[in-house]
C-alpha positions as CSV (number, residue, x, y, z in Angstrom):
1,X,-0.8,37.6,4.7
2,X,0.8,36.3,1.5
3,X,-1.9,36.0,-1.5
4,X,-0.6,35.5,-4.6
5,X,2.1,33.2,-6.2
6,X,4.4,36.1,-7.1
7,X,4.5,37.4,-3.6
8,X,6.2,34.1,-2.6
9,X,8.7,35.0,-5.3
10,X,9.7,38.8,-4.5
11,X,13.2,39.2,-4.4
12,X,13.2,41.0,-1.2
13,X,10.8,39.2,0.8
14,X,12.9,36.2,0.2
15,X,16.4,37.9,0.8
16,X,14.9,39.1,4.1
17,X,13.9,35.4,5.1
18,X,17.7,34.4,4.0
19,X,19.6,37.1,6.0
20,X,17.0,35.8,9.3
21,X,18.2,32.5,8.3
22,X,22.2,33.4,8.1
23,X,21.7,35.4,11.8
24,X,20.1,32.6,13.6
25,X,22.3,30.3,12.5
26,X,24.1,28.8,15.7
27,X,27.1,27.7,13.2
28,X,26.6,24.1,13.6
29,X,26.1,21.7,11.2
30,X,22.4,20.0,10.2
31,X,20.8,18.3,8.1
32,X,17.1,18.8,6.8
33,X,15.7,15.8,4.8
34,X,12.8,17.3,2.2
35,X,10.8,14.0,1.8
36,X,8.7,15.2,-1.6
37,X,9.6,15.7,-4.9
38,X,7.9,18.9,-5.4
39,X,10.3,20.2,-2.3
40,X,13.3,19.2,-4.6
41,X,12.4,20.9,-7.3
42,X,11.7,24.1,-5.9
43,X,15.4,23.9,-4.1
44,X,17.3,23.2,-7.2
45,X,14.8,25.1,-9.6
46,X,15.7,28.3,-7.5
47,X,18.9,27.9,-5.7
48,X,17.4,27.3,-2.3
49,X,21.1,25.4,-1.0
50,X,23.1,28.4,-2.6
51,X,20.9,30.5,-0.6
52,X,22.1,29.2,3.5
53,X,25.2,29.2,5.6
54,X,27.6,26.9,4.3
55,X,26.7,24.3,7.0
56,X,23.4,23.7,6.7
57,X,22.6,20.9,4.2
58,X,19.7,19.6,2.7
59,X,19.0,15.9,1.6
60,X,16.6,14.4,-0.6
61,X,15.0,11.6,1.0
62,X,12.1,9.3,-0.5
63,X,9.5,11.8,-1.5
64,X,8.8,10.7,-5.3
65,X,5.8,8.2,-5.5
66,X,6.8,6.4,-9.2
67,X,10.8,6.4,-7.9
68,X,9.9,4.1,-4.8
69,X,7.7,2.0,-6.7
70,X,9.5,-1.4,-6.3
71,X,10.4,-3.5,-9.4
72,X,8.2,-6.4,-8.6
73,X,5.0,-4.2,-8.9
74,X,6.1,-3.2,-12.4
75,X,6.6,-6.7,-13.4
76,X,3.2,-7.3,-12.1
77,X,1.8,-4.5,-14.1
78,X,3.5,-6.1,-17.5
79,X,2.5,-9.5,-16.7
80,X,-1.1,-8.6,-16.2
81,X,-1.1,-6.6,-19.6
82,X,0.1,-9.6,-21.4
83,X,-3.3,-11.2,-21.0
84,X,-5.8,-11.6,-23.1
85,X,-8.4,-8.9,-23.0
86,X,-6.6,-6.9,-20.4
87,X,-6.4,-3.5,-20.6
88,X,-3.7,-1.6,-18.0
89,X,-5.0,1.9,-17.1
90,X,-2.0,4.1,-15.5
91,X,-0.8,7.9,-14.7
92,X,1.9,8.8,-17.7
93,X,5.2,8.6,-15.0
94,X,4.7,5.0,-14.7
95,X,4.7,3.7,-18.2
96,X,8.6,5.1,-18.1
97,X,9.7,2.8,-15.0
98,X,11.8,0.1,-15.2
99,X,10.9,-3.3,-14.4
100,X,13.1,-5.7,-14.1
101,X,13.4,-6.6,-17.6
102,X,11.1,-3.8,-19.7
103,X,8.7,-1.1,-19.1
104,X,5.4,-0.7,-19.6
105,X,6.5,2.3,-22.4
106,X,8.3,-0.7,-24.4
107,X,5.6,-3.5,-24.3
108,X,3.0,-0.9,-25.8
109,X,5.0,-1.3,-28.4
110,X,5.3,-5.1,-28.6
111,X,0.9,-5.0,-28.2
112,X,-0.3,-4.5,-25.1
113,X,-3.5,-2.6,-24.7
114,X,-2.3,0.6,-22.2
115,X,-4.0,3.8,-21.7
116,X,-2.9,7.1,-20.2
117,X,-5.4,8.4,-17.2
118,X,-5.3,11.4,-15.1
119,X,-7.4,10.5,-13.0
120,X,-8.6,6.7,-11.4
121,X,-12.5,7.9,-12.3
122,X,-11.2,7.9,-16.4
123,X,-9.8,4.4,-15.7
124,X,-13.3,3.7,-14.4
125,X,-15.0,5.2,-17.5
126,X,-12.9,2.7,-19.4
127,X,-14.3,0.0,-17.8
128,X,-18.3,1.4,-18.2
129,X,-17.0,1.6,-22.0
130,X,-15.3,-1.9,-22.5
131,X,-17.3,-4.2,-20.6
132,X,-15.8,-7.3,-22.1
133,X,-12.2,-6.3,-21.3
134,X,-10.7,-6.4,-17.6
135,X,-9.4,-3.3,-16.9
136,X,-6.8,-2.5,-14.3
137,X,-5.7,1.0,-12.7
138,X,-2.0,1.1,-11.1
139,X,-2.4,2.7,-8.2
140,X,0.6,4.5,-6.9
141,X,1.0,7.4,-4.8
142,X,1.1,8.6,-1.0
143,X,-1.8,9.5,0.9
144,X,-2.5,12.3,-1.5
145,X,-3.6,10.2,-4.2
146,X,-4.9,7.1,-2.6
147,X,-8.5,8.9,-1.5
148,X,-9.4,9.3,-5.2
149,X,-8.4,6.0,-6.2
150,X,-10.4,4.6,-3.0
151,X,-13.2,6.8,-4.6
152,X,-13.0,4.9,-7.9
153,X,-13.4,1.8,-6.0
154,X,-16.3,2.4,-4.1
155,X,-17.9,4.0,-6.7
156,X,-17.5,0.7,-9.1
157,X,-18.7,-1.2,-6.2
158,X,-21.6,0.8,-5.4
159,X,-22.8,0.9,-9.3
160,X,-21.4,-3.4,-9.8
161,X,-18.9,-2.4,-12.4
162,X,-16.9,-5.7,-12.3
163,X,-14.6,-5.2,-14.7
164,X,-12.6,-2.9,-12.7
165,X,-9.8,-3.4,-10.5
166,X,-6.8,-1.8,-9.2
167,X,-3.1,-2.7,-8.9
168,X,-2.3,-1.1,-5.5
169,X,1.5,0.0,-4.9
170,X,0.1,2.9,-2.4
171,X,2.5,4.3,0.3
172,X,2.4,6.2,4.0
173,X,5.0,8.9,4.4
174,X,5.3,8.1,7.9
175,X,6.4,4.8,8.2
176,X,9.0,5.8,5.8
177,X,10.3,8.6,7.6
178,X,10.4,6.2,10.7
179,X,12.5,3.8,8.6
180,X,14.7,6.2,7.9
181,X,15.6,7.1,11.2
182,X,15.5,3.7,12.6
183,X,18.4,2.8,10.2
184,X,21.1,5.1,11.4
185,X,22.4,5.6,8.2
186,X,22.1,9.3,8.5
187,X,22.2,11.9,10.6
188,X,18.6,14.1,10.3
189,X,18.3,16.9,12.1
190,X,14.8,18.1,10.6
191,X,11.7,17.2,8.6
192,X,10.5,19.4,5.9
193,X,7.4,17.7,5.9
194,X,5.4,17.2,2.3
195,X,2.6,19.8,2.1
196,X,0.4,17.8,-0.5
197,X,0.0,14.8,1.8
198,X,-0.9,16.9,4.8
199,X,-3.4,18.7,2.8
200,X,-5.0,15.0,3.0
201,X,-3.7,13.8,6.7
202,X,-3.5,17.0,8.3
203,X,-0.1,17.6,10.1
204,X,-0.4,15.6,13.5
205,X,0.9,12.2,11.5
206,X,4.4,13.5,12.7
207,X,4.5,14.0,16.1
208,X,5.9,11.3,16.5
209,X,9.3,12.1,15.1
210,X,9.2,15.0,17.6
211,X,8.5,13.2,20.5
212,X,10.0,9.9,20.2
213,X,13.0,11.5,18.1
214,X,13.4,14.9,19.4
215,X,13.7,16.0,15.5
216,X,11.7,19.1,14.5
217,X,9.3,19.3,12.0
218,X,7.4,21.9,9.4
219,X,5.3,21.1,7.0
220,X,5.7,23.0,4.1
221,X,4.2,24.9,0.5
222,X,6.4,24.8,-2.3
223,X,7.1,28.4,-3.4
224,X,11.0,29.6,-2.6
225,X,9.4,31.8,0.6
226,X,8.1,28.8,1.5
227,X,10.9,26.6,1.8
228,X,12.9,29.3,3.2
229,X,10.8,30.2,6.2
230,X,10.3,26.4,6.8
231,X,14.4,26.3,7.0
232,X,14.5,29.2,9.1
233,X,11.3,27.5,11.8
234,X,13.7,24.6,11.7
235,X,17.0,26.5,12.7
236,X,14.9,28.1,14.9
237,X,13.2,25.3,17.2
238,X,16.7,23.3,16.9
239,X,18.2,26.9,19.0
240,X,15.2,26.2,21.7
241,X,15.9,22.5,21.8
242,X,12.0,22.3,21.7
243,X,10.9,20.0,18.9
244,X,7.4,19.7,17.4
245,X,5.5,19.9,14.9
246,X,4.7,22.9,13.0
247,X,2.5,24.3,9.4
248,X,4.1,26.4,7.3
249,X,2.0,25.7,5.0
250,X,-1.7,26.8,6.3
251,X,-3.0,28.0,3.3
252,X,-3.4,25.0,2.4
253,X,-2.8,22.0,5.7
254,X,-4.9,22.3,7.8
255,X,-4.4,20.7,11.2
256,X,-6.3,17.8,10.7
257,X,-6.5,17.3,7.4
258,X,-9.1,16.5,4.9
259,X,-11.5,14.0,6.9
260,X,-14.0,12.7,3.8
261,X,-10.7,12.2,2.2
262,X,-9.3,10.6,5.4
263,X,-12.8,8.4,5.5
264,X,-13.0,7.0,2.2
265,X,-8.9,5.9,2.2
266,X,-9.4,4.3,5.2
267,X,-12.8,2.5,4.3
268,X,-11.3,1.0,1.5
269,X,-7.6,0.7,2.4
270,X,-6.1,-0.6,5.5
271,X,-2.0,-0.8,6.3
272,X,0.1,-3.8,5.1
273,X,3.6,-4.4,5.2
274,X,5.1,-2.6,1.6
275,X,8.3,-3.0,-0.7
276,X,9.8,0.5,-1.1
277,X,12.6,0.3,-4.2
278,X,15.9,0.0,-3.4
279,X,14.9,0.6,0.8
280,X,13.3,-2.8,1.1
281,X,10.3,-3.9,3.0
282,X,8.6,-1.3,5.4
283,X,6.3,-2.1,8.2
284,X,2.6,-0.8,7.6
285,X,3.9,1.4,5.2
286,X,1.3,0.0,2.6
287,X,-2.1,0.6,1.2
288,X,-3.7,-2.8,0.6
289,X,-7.3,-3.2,-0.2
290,X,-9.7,-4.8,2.6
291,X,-11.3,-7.9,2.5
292,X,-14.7,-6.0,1.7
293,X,-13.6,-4.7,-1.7
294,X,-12.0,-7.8,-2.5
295,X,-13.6,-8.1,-6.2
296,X,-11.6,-4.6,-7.0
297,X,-8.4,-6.1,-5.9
298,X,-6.4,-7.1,-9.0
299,X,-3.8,-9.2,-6.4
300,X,-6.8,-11.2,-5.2
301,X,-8.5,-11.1,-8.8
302,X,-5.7,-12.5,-11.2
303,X,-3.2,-15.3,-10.2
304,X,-0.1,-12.9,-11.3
305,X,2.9,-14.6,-11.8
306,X,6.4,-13.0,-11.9
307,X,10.0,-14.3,-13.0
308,X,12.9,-13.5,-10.6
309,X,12.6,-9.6,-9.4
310,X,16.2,-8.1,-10.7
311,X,17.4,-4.2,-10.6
312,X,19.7,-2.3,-13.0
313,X,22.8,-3.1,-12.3
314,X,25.1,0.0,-11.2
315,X,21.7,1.8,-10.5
316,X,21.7,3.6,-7.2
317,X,18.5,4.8,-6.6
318,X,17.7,3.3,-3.1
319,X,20.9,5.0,-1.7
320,X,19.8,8.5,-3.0
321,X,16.2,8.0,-1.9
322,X,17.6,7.3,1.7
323,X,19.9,10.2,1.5
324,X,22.7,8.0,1.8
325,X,24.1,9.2,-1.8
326,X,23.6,11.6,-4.0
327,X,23.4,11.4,-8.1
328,X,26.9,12.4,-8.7
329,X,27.5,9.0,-6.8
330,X,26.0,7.3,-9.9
331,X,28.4,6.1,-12.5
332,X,25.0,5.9,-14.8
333,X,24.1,9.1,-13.9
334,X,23.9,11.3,-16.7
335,X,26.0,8.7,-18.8
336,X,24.0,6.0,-20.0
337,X,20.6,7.6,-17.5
338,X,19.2,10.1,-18.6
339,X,15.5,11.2,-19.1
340,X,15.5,10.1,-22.4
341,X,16.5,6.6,-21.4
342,X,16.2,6.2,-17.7
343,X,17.8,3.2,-15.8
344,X,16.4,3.7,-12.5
345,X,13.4,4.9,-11.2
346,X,14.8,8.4,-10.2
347,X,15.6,9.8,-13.6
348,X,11.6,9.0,-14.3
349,X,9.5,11.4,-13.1
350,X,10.0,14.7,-13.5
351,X,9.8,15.3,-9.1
352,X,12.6,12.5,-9.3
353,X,15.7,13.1,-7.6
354,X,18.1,12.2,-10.3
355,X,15.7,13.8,-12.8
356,X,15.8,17.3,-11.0
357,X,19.7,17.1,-10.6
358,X,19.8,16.0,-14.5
359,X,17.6,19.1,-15.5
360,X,18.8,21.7,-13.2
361,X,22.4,20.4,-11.8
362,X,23.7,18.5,-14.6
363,X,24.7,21.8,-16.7
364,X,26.7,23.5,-14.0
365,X,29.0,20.5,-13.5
366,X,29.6,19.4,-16.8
């Protein structure tokens, strides 16, 4: 067994997973969707496409949490930090993110009281600290992130900080995956499923694609080995025509997850219908708070109140976080978006899509 990062790096282990990869090959054409950001960068930060037969592809699909945040929720964000004694909490990416008229980034300039946090719990310390402010925490993330911010509720709850509430924009991977299938917009032929959310759900949430779908699955790490032997377990259950569901990754998934994580999310959050931007309105795809920590909800806390919801024009970042298009497509892309000045929510965070084609991509085609 594998122990260190560096092993997952050697030169020959890899090579050896590539030349399995180019003999099992069957010749025919697929298509593997990676649905996290992490996965992307690995495969452009090391050449992972360069590295198969010329007809296997693979597709970024809607694996960055700050790229699918949907407009609406940012202008939410900048409308509550407009009010008096409001003070917006938030992870760094989101500040960058384009509402539909401004960022968070630019109205801390025109005023408004925002603050940096890595975690929900310093969000929460704010509010201990500043007991005559309101403070608000954007929650955003998939189900690897929404247990800690469900921790920060319950724990204001449990010790009556009032003053605390959260913004929630948080996202299933399933559903989403569903979605994507259920449009027939592409052709996928496999799942390489996102290793830090089913280090939290454990890796039976995707059985379903391999049983109602007949698409394989593998959850996997993020180290080139990694995603290599996840493409060749792939290749390898689409030659036995016998899809499931299988963990790459079990240094780190196990089967079923993380259940206190598991508990706690599901104690405070329960599924609602969710906006995903630039894919539209997903069934149950959504993290909304229940009824029972109502007081930490800021929907239900502050009558928010948005002018008309409008995207960057020219901006394609739905089609690329469907797989539908790639950055190239984008006559902003690397034009007038860039990281420096991003238009869209994919040239944001640095596991966005058009971010990671910008930084390692961009170079090599001029």
């Amino acid at each position: 067994m594998l122990k260190y990062i560096d092993e997952f790096r050697n030169p020959n282990l890899v090579k050896s997973v590539v030349v399995r990869i180019h003999g099992e090959f069957s010749g025919k054409a697929v298509k593997f969707m990676e649905v996290c950001g992490g996965h992307t960068v690995t495969i452009f930060k090391y050449g992972i496409q360069k590295l198969l037969p010329e007809r296997v592809y693979l597709i970024s699909g809607p694996g960055c949490p700050v790229c699918v945040t949907d407009v609406a929720f940012i202008d939410k964000a900048i409308a509550l930090a407009h009010r008096k004694n409001v003070i917006i909490t938030s992870f760094g990416d989101m500040i960058r993110v384009p509402g539909s008229r401004t960022s968070l980034q630019r109205e801390k300039g025109n005023g408004i009281d925002l603050r940096i946090c890595y975690s929900p719990m310093d969000a929460l310390t704010i509010a201990r600290d500043n007991p005559g402010k309101e403070v608000v925490f954007l929650g955003i993330g998939f189900e690897t992130t929404a247990p800690t911010v469900a921790a920060a509720i319950k724990l204001a709850a449990d010790n009556n900080v009032r003053n605390f509430s959260v913004l929630s924009a948080h996202k299933t991977m399933p559903q989403a995956m569903q979605a994507l299938l259920d449009s027939g917009e592409i052709d996928i032929h496999g799942f390489i499923c996102p290793g830090h959310v089913s280090a939290i759900t454990g890796i039976h949430i995707y059985d379903f694609i391999a049983e109602k779908y007949n698409i394989p699955c593998v959850v996997s790490g993020f180290e080139p080995l990694d995603m290599l032997e996840s493409i060749l377990m792939l290749i390898r259950q689409i030659n036995s025509d016998n899809a499931t569901v299988e963990n790459q990754y079990a240094r780190s998934v196990r089967e079923y997850g993380n259940q206190t994580a598991i508990e706690i999310m599901n104690e405070v959050f329960e599924a609602v219908d969710t906006e995903w931007r630039g894919i539209g309105t997903i069934p149950g795809s959504g993290l909304g708070i229940r009824t029972d920590y109502a007081n930490y909800d800021a929907e239900r806390k502050f009558d928010i109140s948005i002018e008309s919801v409008r995207e960057c024009p020219g901006c394609i970042c739905g089609d690329i976080m469907r797989g539908v298009k790639v950055p190239w497509d984008c006559k902003l892309f690397a034009k007038v978006c860039h990281p420096e000045d991003p238009k869209g929510s994919c040239m944001v965070s640095n596991e966005g899509t058009c971010a990671t084609w910008y930084k390692y991509a961009a170079k090599e085609n001029g």
